[in-house]
C-alpha positions as CSV (number, residue, x, y, z in Angstrom):
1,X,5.7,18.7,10.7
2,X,7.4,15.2,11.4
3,X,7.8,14.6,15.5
4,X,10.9,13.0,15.5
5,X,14.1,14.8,15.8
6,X,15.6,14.1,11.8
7,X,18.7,11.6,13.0
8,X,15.6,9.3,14.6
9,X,13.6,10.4,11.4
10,X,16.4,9.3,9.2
11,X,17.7,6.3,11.1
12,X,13.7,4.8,11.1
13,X,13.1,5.3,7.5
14,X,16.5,3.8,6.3
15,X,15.2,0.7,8.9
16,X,12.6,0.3,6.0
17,X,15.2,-0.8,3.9
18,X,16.0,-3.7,6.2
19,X,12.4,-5.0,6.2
20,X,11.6,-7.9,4.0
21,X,7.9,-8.1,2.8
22,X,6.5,-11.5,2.8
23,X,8.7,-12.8,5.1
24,X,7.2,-16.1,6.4
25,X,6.5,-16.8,3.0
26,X,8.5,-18.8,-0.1
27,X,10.3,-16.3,-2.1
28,X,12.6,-16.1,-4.8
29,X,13.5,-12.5,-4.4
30,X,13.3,-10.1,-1.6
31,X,11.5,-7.1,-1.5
32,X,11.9,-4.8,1.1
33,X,9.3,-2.3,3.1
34,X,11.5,0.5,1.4
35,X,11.4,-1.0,-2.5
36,X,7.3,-1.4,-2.0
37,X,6.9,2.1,-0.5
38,X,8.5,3.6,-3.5
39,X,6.1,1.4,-5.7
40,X,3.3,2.5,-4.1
41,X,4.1,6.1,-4.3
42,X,5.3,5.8,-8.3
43,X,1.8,4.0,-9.1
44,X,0.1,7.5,-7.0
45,X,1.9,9.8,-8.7
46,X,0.3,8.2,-12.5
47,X,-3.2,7.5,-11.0
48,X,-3.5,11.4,-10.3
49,X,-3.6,11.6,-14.5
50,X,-6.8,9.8,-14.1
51,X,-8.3,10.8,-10.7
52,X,-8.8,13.9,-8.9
53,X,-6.8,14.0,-5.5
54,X,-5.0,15.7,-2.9
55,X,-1.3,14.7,-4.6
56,X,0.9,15.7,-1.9
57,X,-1.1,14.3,0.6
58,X,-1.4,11.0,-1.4
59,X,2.0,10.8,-2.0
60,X,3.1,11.5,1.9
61,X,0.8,8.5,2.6
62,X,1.9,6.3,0.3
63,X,5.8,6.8,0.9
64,X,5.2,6.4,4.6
65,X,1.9,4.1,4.6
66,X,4.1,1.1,6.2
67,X,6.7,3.5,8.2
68,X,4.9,1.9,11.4
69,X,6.4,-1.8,10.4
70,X,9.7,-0.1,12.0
71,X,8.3,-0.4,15.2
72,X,5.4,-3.6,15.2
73,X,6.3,-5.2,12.2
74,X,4.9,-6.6,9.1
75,X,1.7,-8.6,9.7
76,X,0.9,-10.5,6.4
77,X,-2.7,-8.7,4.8
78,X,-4.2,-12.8,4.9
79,X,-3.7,-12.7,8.4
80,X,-5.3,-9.3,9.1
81,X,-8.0,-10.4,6.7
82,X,-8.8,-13.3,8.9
83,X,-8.3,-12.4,12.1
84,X,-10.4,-9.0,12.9
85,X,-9.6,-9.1,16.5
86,X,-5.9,-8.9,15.7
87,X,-6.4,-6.5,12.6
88,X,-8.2,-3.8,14.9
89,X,-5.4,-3.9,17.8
90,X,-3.0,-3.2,15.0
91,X,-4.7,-0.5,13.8
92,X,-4.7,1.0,16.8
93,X,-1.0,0.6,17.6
94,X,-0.3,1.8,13.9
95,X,-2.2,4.5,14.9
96,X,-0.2,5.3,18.3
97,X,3.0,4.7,16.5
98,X,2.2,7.2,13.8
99,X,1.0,9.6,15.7
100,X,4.6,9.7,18.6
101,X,6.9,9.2,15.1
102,X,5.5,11.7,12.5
103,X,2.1,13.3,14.1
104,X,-1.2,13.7,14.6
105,X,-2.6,14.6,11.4
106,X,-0.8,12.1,9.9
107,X,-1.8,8.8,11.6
108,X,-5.4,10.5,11.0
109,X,-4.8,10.3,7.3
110,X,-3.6,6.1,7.5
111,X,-6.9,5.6,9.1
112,X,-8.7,7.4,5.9
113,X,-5.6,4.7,4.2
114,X,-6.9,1.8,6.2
115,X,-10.5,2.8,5.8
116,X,-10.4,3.9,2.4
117,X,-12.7,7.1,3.9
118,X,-10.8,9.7,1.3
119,X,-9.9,9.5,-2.3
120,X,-6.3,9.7,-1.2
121,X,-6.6,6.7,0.9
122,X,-8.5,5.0,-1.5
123,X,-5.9,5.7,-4.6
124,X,-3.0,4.8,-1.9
125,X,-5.0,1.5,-1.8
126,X,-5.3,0.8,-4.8
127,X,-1.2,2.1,-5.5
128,X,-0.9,-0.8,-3.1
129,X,-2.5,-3.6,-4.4
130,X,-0.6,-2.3,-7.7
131,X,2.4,-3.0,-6.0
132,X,1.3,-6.2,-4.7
133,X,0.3,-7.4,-8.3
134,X,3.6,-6.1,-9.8
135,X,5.9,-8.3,-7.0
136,X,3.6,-11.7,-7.3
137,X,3.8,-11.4,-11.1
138,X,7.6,-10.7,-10.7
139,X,8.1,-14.1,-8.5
140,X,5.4,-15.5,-10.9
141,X,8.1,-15.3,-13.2
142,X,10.8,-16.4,-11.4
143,X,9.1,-19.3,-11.0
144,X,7.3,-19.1,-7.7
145,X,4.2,-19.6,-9.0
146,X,2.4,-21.6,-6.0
147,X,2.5,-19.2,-3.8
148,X,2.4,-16.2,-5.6
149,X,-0.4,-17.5,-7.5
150,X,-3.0,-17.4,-4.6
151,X,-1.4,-13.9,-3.5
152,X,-2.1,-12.3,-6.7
153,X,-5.5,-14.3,-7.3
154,X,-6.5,-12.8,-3.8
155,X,-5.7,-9.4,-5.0
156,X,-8.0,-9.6,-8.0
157,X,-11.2,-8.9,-6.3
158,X,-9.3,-6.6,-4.0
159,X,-8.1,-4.4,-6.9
160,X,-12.3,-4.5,-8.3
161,X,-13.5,-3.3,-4.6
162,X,-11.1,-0.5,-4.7
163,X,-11.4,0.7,-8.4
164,X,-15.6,0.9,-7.7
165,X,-14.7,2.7,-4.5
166,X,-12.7,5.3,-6.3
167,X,-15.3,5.9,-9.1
168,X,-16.2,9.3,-7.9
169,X,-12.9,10.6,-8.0
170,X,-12.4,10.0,-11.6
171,X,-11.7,13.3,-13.6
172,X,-14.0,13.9,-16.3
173,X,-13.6,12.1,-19.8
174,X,-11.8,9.5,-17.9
175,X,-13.6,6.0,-17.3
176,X,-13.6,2.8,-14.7
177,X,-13.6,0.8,-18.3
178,X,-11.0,2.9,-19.6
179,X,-8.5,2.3,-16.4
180,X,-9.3,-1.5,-16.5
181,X,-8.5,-1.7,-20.1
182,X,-5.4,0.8,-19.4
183,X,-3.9,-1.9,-16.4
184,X,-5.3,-5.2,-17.7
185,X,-2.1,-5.3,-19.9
186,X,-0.1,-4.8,-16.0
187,X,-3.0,-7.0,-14.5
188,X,-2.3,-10.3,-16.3
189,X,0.5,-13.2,-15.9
């Protein structure tokens, strides 16, 4: 059950459209909360082929991991990364946010997102930093590659944190090796 009444529900998630990722930052194209949400989810939805997980509840997460930004903004991952003081107070009012807007249980699950405390916030995770990769390779090639560079060198060792987090969800026959060798292809500029 979603709080909000549905013209609020509607009117907030269409306001995702409006909100451009990376937007203190030199870009070639835009990207919007909206476009990387979907990303996110689509990369989820192929992952549960490999790993075992709750789907829908992945999926809800993914699709609304960044619905807060409607309300506090985008804060640039960098910045979050190196400023823990700030990081935790925006937590917390992601937390309050999600919790008025859609409910309860689910600002509970974005903390098992931010924490990585579940194999759905861990594969959301690691649908995110899929979707980071995807858009610095895609300015890469547009020929932002300063930039974009150090954004996807940065989500290198991310992406190898998260994949040995999510080792015990993997369903049986499948490997870590095998999933690195299946995304390298996806991985590399």
């Amino acid at each position: 059950m979603i709080n909000s009444n549905l013209t609020d529900y509607l009117s907030n998630v269409n306001n995702l459209r409006n909100l451009t990722r990376y937007q203190a930052a030199p870009r070639v194209s835009s990207e919007s909360v909206a476009e990387h949400s979907f990303f996110v989810a689509a990369y989820v939805l192929k992952l549960h082929d490999y790993y075992e997980f709750n789907l829908e509840k992945a999926l809800r997460m993914a699709l609304l991991h960044d619905f807060n930004e409607v309300f506090i903004s985008d804060v640039p991952f960098p910045i979050k990364s190196k400023y823990k003081g700030l990081n935790r107070e925006l937590e917390k009012a992601e937390y309050e946010v999600n919790k008025e807007m859609i409910s309860e249980e689910f600002a509970k699950e974005m903390e098992e997102f931010n924490n990585m405390s579940s194999a759905e916030g861990i594969i959301v995770e690691l649908g995110d930093v899929l979707s980071v990769v995807s858009y610095s390779k895609h300015e890469i090639g547009l020929g932002n590659s300063a930039y974009m560079k150090d954004v996807y060198n940065k989500s290198i060792p991310r992406y190898t944190r998260i994949l040995t987090k999510a080792e015990k969800y993997l369903r049986d026959g499948v490997t870590t090796d095998q999933i690195i060798n299946e995304i390298g292809n996806f991985m590399e500029i």
